[in-house]
C-alpha positions, -999 to 999 in steps of 0.1 A, spaced: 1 420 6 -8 446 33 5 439 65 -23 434 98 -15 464 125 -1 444 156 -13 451 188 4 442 225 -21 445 252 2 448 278 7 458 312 31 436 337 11 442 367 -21 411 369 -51 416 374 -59 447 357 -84 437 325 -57 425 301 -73 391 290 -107 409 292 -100 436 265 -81 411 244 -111 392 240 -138 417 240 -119 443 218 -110 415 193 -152 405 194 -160 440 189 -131 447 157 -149 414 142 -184 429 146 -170 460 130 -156 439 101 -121 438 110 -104 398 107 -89 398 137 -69 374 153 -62 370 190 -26 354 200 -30 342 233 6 347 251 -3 341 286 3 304 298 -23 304 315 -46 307 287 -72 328 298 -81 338 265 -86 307 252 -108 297 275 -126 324 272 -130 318 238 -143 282 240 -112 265 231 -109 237 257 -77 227 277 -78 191 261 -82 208 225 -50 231 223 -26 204 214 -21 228 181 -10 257 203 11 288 207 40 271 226 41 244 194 42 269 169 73 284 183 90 252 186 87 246 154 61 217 157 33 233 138 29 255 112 10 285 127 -18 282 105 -28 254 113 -27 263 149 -52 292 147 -84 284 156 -121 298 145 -144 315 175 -179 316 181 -173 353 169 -171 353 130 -142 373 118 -120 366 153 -97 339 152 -75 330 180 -39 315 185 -46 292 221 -18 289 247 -14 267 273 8 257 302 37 247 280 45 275 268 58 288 302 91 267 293 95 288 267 110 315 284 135 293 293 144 279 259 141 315 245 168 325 268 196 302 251 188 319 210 209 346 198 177 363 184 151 357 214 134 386 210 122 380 176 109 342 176 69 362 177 76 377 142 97 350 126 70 323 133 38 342 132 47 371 106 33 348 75 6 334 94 -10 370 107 -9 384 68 -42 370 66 -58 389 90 -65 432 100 -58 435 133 -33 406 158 -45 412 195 -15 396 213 -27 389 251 5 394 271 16 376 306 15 399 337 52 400 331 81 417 311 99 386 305 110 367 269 73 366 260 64 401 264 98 411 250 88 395 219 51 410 218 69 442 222 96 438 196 67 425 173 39 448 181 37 482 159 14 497 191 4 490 225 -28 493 246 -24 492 283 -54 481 300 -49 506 336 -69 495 370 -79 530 387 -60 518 417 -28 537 436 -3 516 423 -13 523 387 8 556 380 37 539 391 35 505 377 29 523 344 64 548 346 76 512 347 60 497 317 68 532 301 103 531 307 107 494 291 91 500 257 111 533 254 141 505 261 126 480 235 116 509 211 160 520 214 169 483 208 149 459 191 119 475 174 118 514 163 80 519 153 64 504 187 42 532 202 17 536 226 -14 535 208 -31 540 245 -43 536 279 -74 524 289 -92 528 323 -108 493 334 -127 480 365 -134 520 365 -161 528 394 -166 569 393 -186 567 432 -147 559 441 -128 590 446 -99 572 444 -107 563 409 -114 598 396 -80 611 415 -60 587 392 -78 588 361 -72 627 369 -33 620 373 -31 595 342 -46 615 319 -28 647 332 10 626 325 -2 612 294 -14 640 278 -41 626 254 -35 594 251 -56 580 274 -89 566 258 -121 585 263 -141 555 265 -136 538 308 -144 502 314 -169 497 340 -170 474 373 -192 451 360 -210 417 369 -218 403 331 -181 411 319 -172 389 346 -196 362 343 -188 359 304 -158 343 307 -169 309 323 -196 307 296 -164 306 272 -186 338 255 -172 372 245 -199 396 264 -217 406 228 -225 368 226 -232 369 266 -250 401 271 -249 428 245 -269 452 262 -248 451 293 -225 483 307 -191 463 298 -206 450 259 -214 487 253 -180 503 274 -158 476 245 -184 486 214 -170 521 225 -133 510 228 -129 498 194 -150 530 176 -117 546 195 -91 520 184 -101 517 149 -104 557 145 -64 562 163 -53 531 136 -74 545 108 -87 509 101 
């Protein structure tokens, strides 16, 4: 059986777009035909909400699956987005840092648990916690790429040597084809000079692999969220609906989906 591409979105710094382009970038690999499953491995389950699974309807969740309550199929729920399926999280599963730390193979609960499960699927999203703790370790040692979402702010270079320098780590010691499929600009305003000085300075470090495609400040990416909508259900037309559209033309070209 071919095996789905597995995708971290990670970057330990908050705040920076992760949960955004998780769900959007899942929506738009849907539209474009891909099954596509979104593993929500943030407790605070932003991207479940997002996706219209309700606090009081997650009891089948993430944290559960890993425990070894429920099978992860019959965790994974359907979206408003056909072809995008999502794995919710909730606060539980921040206790499971804690009762990862205690098994000799930590690192590689993601892939034993959810390895069968994601077969049936093209793409796994896998919405990482502003961290680089157990959770994100196992993403990582999972994950055959990752897609760092960047804010164009001047912390971003160096936060990113940071995140760089772990999955060269994880890539030595746990999982040898993790690569970095790419960087993407988000919250990107070009009026700020500030903003073009560091997309200048990222893309001169990286040398090519920093996405063409920047995600824009914008209003309707930010209102889409508490209408539990990806923003093609929310606002197609908007700057952010067309920015993601963009975003996955790019990922699905660098995968060759």
């Amino acid at each position: 059986m071919p095996q789905p591409v597995i995708l971290a979105i990670a970057n330990q710094k908050g705040g920076v777009g992760k949960t955004t382009t998780a769900v959007n970038l899942g929506a738009a690999l849907a539209r474009a035909g891909k099954r596509t499953l979104i593993i929500d491995a943030d407790p605070q389950g932003n991207a479940s909400t997002g996706l219209g699974v309700a606090v009081a309807e997650r009891d089948a969740n993430l944290y559960t699956v890993l425990a070894g309550r429920t099978p992860a199929e019959r965790a994974i729920r359907l979206t408003v987005q056909e072809g995008l399926s999502i794995l919710p999280a909730n606060q539980d599963l921040a206790a499971m840092e804690i009762e990862l730390a205690s098994s000799d193979q930590r690192q590689y609960s993601f892939r034993a648990q959810l390895g069968e499960a994601a077969a049936d699927f093209d793409v796994v999203l896998i919405d990482c916690p502003p961290a680089l703790g157990l959770l994100t370790l196992n993403s990582l040692s999972w994950a055959d790429h990752v897609l760092v979402p960047l804010q164009a702010e001047f912390f971003a270079l160096e936060g990113l040597a940071f995140l760089l320098r772990t999955l060269d780590r994880v890539k030595r010691s746990a999982n040898d084809r993790l690569s970095l499929l790419g960087v993407v600009l988000t919250m990107y305003d070009g009026r700020n000079n500030l903003a073009q000085q560091v997309e200048n300075d990222v893309r001169h470090h990286l040398h090519g692999r920093v996405f063409d495609v920047k995600i824009p400040r914008n209003v309707r990416l930010s209102e889409a969220p508490s209408h539990a909508l990806p923003i093609f259900d929310y606002d197609a037309r908007s700057a952010g609906a067309q920015a993601y559209a963009a975003l996955s033309e790019e990922v699905i070209a660098a995968l060759k989906l």
